[in-house]
py3Dmol code that shows the C-alpha trace and the ligand (Angstrom):
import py3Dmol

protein = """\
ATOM      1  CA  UNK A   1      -2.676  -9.410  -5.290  1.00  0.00           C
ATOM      2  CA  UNK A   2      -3.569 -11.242  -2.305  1.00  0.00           C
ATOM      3  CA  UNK A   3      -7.071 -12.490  -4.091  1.00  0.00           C
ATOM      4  CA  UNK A   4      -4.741 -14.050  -6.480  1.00  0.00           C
ATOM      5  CA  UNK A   5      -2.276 -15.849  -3.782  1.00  0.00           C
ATOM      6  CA  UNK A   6      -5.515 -17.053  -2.048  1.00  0.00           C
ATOM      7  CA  UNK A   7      -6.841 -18.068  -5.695  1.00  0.00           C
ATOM      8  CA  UNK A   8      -3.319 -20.197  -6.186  1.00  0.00           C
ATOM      9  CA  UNK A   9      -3.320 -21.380  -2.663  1.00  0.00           C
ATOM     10  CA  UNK A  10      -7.053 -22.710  -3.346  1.00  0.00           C
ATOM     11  CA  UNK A  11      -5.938 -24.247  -6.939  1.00  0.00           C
ATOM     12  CA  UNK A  12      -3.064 -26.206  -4.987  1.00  0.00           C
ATOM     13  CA  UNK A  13      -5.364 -27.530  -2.493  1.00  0.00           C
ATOM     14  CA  UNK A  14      -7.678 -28.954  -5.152  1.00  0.00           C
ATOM     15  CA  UNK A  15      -4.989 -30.183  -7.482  1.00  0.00           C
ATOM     16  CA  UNK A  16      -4.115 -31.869  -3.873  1.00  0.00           C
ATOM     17  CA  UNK A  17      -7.024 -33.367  -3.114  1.00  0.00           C
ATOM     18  CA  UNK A  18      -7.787 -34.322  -6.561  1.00  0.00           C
ATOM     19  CA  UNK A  19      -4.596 -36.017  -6.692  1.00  0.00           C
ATOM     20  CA  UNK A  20      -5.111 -37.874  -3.179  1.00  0.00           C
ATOM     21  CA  UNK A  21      -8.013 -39.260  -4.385  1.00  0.00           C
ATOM     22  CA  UNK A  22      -7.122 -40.962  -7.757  1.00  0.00           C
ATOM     23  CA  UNK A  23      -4.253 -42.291  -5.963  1.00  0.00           C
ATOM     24  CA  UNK A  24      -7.162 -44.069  -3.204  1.00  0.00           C
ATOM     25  CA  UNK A  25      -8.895 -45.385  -6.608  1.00  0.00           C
ATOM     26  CA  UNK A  26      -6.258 -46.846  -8.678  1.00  0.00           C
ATOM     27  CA  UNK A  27      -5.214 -48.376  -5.226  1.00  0.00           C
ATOM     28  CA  UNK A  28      -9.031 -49.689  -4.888  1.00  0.00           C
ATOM     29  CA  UNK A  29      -8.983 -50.839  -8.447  1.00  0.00           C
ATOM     30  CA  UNK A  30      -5.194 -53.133  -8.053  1.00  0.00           C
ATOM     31  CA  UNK A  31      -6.139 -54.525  -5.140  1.00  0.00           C
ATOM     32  CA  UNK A  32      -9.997 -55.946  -6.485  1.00  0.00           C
ATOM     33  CA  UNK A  33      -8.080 -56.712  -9.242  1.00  0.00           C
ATOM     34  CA  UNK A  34      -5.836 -59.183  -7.511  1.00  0.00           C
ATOM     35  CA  UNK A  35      -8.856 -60.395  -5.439  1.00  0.00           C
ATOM     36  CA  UNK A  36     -10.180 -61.847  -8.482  1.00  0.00           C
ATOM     37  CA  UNK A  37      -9.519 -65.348  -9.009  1.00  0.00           C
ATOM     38  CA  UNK A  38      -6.216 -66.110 -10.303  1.00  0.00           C
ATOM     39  CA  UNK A  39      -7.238 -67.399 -13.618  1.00  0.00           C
ATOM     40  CA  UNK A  40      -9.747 -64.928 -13.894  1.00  0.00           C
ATOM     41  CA  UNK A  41      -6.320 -62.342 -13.484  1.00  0.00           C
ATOM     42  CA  UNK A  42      -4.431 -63.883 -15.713  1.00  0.00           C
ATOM     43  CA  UNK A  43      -7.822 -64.297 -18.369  1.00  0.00           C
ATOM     44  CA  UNK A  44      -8.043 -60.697 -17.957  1.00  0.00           C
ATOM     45  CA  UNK A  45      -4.320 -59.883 -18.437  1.00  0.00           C
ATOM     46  CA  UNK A  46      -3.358 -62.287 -21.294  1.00  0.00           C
ATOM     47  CA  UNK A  47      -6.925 -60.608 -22.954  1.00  0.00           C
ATOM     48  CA  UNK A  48      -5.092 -57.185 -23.163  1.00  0.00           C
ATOM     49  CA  UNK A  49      -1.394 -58.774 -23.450  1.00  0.00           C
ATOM     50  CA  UNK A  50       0.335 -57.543 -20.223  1.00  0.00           C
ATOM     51  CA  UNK A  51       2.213 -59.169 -17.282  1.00  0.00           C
ATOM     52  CA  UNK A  52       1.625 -59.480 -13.903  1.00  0.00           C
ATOM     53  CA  UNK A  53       4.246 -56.831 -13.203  1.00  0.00           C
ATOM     54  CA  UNK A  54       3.412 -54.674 -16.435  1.00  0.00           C
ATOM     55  CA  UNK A  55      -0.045 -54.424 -14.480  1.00  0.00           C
ATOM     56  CA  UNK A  56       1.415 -53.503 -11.313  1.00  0.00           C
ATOM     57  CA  UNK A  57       3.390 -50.630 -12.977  1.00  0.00           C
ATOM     58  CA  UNK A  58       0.541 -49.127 -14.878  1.00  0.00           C
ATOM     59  CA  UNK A  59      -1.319 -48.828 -11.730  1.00  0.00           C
ATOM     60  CA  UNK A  60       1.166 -45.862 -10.705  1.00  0.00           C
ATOM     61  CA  UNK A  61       0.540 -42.982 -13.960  1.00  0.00           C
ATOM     62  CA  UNK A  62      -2.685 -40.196 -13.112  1.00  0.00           C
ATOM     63  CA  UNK A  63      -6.059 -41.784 -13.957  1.00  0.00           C
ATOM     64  CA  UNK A  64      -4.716 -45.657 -13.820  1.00  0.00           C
ATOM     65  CA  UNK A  65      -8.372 -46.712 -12.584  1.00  0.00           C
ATOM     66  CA  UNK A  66     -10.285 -44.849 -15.200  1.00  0.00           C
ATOM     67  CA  UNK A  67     -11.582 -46.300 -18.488  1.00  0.00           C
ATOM     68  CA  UNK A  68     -10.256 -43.577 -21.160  1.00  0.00           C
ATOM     69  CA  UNK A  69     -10.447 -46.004 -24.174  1.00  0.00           C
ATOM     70  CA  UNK A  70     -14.061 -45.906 -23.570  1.00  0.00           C
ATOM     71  CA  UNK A  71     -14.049 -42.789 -23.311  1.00  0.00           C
ATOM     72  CA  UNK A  72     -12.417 -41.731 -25.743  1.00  0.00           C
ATOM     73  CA  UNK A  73     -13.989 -43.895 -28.219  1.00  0.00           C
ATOM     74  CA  UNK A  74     -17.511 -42.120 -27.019  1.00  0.00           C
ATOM     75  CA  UNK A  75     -15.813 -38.665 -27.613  1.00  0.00           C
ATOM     76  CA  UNK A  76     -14.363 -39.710 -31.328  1.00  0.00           C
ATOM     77  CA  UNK A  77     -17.446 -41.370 -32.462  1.00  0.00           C
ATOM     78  CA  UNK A  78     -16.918 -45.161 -32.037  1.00  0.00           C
ATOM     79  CA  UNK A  79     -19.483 -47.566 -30.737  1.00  0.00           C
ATOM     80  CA  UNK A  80     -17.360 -49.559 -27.967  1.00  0.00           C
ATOM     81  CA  UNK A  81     -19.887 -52.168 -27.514  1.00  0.00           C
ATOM     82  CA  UNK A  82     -19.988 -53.313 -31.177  1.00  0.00           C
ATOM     83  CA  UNK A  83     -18.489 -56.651 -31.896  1.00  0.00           C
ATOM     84  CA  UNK A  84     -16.238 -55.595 -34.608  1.00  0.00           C
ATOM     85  CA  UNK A  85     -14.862 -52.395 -32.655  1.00  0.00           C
ATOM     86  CA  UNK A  86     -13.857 -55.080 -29.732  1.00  0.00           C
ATOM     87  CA  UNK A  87     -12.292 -57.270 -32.324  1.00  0.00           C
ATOM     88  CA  UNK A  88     -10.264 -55.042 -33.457  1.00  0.00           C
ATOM     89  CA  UNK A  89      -9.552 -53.037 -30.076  1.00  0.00           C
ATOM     90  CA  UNK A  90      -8.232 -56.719 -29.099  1.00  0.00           C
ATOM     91  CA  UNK A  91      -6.170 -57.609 -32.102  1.00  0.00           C
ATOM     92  CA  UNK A  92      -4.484 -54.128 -31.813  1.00  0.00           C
ATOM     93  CA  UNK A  93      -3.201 -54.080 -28.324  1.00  0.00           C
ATOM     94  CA  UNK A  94      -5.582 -50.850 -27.479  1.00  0.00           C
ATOM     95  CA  UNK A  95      -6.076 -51.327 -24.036  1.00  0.00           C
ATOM     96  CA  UNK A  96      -2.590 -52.033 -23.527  1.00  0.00           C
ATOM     97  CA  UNK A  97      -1.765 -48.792 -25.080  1.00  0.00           C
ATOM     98  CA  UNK A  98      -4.378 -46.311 -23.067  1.00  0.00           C
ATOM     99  CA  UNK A  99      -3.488 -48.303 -19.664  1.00  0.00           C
ATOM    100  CA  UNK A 100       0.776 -47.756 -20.555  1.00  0.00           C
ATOM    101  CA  UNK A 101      -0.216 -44.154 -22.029  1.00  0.00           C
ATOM    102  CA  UNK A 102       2.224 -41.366 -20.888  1.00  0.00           C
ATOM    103  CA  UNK A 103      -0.588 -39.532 -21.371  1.00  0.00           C
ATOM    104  CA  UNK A 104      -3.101 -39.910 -19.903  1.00  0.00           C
ATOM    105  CA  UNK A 105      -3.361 -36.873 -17.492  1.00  0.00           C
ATOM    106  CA  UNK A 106      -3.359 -35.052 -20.679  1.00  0.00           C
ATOM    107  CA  UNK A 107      -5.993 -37.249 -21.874  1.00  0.00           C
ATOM    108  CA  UNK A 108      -8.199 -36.825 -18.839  1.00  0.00           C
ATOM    109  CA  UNK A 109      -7.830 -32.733 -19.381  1.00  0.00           C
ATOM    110  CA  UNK A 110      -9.248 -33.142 -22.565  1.00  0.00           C
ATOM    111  CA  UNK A 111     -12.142 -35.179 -21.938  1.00  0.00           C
ATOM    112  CA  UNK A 112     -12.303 -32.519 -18.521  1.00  0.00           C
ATOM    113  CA  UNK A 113     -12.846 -30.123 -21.541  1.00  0.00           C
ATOM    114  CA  UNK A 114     -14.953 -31.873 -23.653  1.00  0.00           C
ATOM    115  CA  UNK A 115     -12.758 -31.699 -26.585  1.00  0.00           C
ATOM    116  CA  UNK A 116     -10.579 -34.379 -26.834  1.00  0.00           C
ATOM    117  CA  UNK A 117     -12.116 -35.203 -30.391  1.00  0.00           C
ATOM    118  CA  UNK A 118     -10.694 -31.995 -31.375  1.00  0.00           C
ATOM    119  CA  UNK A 119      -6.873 -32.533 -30.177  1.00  0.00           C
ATOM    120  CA  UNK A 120      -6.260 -36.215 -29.838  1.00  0.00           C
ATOM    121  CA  UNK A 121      -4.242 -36.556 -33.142  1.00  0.00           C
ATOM    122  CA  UNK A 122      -1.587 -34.265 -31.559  1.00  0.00           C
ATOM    123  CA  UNK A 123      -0.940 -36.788 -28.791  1.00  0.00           C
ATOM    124  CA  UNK A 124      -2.744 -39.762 -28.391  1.00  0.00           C
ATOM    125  CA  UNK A 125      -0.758 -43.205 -29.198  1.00  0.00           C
ATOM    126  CA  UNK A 126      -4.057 -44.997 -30.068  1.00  0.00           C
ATOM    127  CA  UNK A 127      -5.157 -42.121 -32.793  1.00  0.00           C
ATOM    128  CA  UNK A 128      -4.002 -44.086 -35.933  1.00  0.00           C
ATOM    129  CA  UNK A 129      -6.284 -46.890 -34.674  1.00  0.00           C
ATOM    130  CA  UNK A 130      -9.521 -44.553 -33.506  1.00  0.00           C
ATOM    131  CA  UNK A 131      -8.740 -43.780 -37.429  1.00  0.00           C
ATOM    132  CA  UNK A 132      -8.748 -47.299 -38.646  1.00  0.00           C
ATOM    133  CA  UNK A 133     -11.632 -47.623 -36.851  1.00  0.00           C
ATOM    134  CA  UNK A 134     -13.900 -44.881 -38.268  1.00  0.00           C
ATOM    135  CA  UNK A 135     -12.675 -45.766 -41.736  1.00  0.00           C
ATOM    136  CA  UNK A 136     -13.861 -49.344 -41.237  1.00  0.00           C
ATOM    137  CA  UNK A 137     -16.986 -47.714 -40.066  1.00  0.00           C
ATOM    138  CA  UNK A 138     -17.555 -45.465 -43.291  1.00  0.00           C
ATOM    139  CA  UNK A 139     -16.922 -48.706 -45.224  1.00  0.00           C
ATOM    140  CA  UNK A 140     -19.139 -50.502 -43.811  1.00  0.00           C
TER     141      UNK A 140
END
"""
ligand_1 = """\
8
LIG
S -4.291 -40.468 -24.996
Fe -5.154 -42.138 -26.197
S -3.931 -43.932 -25.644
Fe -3.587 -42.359 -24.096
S -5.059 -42.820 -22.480
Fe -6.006 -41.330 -23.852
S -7.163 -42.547 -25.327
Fe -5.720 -43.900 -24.320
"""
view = py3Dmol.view(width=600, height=400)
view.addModel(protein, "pdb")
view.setStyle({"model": 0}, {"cartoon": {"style": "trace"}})
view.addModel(ligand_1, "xyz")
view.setStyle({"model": 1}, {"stick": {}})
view.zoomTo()
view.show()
């Protein structure tokens, strides 16, 4: 009984700290954002079709700073460096999608676990185009 309380207490203070500090990063990450040069910003943004304040905003959701489209693209099978993958990743808004995900803590879990290749279907808004993307693959 009181192992477990001290076991919960302990989970808490984790979950705490973990939380503190992904806050601290996706802080770090906005602000060297906006120390970029402005046209460099705006490069960047119009690249992955947000605003200015659409930026801001998806600064604020768990795991902001962290790249999960690459990740996730490593975990399904999909070379994120090739040209064509980019191409398409660009013409389909993908980045936009993983940074405005609602979830991505979910997302994070699951790579956590190593088996987000198993479960994203059941959640992720970018699975239809991890799909399109492995077809073109097998085409190819
Ligand atoms: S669930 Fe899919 S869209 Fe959302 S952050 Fe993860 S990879 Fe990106």
């Amino acid at each position: 009984m009181a192992n477990n309380l001290i076991n919960g207490t302990l989970d808490a203070c984790r979950a705490a700290v973990a939380l503190f500090k992904d806050r601290s990063r996706s802080k770090t990450a906005r602000r060297e954002f906006w120390a970029l040069e402005p046209e460099e910003c705006t490069g960047m943004l119009n690249d992955i079709g947000m605003s200015p304040a659409e930026f801001d905003e998806a600064m604020h959701p768990p795991y902001a700073s962290e790249d999960l489209l690459t990740l996730a693209m490593l975990s399904v099978g999909i070379d994120p460096d090739d040209f064509d993958t980019l191409e398409f990743a660009r013409s389909h808004f993908m980045s936009r999608t993983c940074i405005t995900c609602p979830r991505r803590r979910k997302c994070h879990d699951r790579m956590q676990a190593f088996d987000f290749e198993g479960h994203y279907r059941d959640f992720c808004p970018n699975s239809e185009n991890f799909l399109k993307l492995l077809r073109k693959r097998c085409d190819a």
